[in-house]
C-alpha positions as CSV (number, residue, x, y, z in Angstrom):
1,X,3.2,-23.4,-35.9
2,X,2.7,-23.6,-32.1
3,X,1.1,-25.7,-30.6
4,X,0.8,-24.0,-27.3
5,X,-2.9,-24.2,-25.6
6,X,-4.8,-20.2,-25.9
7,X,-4.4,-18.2,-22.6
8,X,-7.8,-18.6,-20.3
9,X,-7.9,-15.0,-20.9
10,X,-8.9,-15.4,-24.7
11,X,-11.1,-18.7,-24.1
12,X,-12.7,-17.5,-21.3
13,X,-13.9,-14.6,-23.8
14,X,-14.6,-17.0,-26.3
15,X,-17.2,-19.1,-24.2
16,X,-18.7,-15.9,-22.6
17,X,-19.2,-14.3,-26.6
18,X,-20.9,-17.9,-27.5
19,X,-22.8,-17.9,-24.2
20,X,-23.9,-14.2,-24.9
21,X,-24.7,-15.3,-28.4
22,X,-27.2,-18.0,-27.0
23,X,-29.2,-16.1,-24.4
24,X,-29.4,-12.6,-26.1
25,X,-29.4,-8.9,-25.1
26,X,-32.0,-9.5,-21.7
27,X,-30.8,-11.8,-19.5
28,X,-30.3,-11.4,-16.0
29,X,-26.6,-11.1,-14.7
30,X,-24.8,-11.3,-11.3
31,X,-24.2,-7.9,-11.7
32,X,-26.8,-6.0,-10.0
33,X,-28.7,-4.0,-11.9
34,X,-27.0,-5.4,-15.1
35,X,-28.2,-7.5,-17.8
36,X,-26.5,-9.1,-20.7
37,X,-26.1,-6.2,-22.7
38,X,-24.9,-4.3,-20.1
39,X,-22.3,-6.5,-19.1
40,X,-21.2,-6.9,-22.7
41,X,-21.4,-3.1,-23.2
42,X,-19.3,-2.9,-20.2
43,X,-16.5,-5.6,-21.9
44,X,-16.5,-4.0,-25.0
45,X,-16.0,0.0,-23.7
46,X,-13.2,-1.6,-21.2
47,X,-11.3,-2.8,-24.2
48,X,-11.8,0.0,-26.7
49,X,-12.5,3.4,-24.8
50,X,-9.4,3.6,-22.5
51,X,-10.6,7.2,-22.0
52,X,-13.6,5.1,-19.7
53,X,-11.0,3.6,-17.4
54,X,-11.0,6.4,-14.8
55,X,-14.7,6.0,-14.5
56,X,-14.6,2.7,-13.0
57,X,-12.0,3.6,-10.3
58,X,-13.2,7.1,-9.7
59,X,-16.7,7.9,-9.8
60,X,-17.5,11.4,-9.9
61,X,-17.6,13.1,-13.0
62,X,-15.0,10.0,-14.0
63,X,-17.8,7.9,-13.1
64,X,-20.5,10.2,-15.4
65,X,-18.5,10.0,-18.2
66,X,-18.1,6.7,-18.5
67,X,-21.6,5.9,-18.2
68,X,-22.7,7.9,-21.0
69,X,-20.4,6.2,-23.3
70,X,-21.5,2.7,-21.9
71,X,-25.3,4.3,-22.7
72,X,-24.7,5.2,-26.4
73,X,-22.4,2.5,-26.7
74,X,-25.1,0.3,-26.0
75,X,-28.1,2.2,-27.5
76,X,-26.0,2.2,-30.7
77,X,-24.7,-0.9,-31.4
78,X,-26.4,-4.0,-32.7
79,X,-26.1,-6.8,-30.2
80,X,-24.7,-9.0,-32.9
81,X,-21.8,-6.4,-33.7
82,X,-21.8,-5.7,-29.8
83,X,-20.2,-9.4,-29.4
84,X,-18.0,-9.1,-32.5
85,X,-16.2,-6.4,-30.6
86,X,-16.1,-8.5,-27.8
87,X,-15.3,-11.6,-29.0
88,X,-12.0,-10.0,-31.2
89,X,-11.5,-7.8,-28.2
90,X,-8.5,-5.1,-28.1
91,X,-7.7,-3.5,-31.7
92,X,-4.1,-4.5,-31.7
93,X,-2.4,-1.3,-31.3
94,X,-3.8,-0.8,-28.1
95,X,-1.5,-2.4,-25.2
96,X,-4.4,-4.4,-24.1
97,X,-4.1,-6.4,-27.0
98,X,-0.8,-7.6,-25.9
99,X,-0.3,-11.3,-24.8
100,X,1.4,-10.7,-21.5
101,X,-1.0,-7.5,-20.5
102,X,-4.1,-8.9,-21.6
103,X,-3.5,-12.5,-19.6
104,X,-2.9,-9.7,-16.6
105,X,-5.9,-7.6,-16.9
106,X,-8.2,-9.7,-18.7
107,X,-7.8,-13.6,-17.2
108,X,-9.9,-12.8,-14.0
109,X,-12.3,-10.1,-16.0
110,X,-13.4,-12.7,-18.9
111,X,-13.8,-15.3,-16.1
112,X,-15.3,-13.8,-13.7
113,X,-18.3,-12.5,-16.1
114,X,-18.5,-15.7,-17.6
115,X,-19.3,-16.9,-14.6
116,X,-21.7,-14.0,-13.6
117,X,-23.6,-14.7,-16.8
118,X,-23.8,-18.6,-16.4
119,X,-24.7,-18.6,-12.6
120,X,-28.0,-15.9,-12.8
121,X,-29.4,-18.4,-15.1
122,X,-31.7,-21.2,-13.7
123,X,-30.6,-24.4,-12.9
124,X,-26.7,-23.5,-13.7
125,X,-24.2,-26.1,-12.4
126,X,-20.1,-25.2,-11.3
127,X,-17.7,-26.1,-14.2
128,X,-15.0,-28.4,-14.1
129,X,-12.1,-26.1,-14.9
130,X,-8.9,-28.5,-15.4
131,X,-5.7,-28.2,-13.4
132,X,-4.1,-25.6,-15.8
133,X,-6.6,-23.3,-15.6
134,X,-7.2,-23.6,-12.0
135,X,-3.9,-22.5,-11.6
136,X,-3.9,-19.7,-13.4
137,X,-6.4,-18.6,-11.7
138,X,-4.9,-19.7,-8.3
139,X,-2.6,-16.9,-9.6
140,X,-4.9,-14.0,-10.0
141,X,-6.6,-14.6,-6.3
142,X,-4.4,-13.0,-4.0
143,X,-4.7,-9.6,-5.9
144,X,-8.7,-9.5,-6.6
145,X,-9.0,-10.9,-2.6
146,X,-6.5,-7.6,-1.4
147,X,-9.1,-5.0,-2.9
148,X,-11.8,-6.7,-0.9
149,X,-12.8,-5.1,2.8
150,X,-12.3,-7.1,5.2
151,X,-11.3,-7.0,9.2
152,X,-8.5,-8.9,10.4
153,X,-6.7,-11.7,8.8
154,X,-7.7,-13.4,5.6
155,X,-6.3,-16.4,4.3
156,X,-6.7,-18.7,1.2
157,X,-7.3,-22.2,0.6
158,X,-7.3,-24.3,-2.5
159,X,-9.3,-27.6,-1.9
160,X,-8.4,-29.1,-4.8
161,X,-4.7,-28.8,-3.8
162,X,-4.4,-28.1,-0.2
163,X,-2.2,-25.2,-1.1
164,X,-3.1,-21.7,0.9
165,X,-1.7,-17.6,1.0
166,X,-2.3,-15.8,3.4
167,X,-3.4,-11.9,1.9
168,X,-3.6,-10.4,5.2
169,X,-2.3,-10.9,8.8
170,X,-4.3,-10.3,11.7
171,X,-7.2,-11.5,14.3
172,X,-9.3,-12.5,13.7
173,X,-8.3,-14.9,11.3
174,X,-10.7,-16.1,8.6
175,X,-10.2,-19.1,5.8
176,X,-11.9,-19.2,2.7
177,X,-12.0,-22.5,1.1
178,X,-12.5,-23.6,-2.2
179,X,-11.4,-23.9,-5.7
180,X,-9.8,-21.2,-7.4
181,X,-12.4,-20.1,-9.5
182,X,-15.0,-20.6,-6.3
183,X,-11.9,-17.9,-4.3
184,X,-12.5,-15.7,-7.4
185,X,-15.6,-15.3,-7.3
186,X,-15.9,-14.6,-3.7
187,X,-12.9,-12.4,-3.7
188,X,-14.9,-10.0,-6.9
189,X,-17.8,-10.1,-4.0
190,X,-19.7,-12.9,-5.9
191,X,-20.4,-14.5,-2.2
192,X,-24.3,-15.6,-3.2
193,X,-22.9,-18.0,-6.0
194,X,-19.3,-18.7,-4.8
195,X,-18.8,-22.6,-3.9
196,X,-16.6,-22.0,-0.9
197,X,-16.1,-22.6,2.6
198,X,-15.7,-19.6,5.0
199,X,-14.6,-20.6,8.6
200,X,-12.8,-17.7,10.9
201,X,-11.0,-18.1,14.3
């Protein structure tokens, strides 16, 4: 039996299902517009209704379609069954499911909404991730920070570690400085609750 520590992918989704569990269906969310049963809807469809996927790339009638499932999805599940589906996440035959493409597309998802969750609530506090999971997350930045619009250069740096990546070249040059989890969160647009450091030259 191995003793091998879960992937942040599946604990992250643990502690948001337990956080979900605790506040209920109504809270508030980073997500504009969203609250917690929207945001769980959301996880759930991601994981199970591949046919969605377009949706949230595309718009359009892509866009449309994946909105009425979220909808019904949502009208029609219990919010206790709705976090049973999230919390098991994937059925197994779907390649999501799998270790090495789940820690790929689900690491910064599950993190990132945890985190949009805990921080619309009042009085919420930063977590202290350890190492490990920092770097993971270190990891996932560069990607999430290269779909974000942004003039001239951008560059990355981990104060925890002193360690920095440059994602794009170019004047000016702006630094973002923070943990990983705090670059996360600003690189998914999280800016209002993002502990970082922005400086540009």
């Amino acid at each position: 039996m191995s003793d091998s520590p879960a992937p942040l992918s599946r604990t992250e989704r643990a502690a948001l299902a337990d956080l979900l569990t605790e506040l209920g269906p109504d809270r508030p969310t980073c997500c504009e517009g969203w609250t917690t049963a929207d945001l769980a809807t959301h996880l759930v469809i991601r994981d199970r209704r591949p046919d969605t996927a377009p949706g949230a790339v595309l718009g359009g009638p892509f866009g449309r379609w994946t909105e009425r499932v979220a909808a019904r999805t949502k009208l029609e599940t219990p919010w206790p069954e709705l976090l049973e589906k999230l919390r098991s996440g994937p059925p197994a035959l779907l390649p999501t499911a799998w270790g090495p493409v789940d820690a790929v597309l689900n690491t910064a998802e599950m993190t990132v909404h945890h985190e949009d969750v805990r921080r619309a609530q009042p009085d919420w506090t930063p977590r202290a991730l350890p190492r490990s999971a920092q770097d993971v997350l270190w990891g996932q930045v560069g990607f999430m920070a290269r779909t974000r619009s942004h003039e001239g250069g951008l560059e990355l740096r981990r104060s925890d570690t002193g360690a920095s990546r440059t994602v794009r070249s170019g004047q000016p040059l702006t630094t973002v400085t923070g943990e990983p989890l705090e670059l996360l969160l600003w690189a998914g647009g999280r800016d209002a609750v993002a502990r970082v450091e922005v400086t540009r030259a």
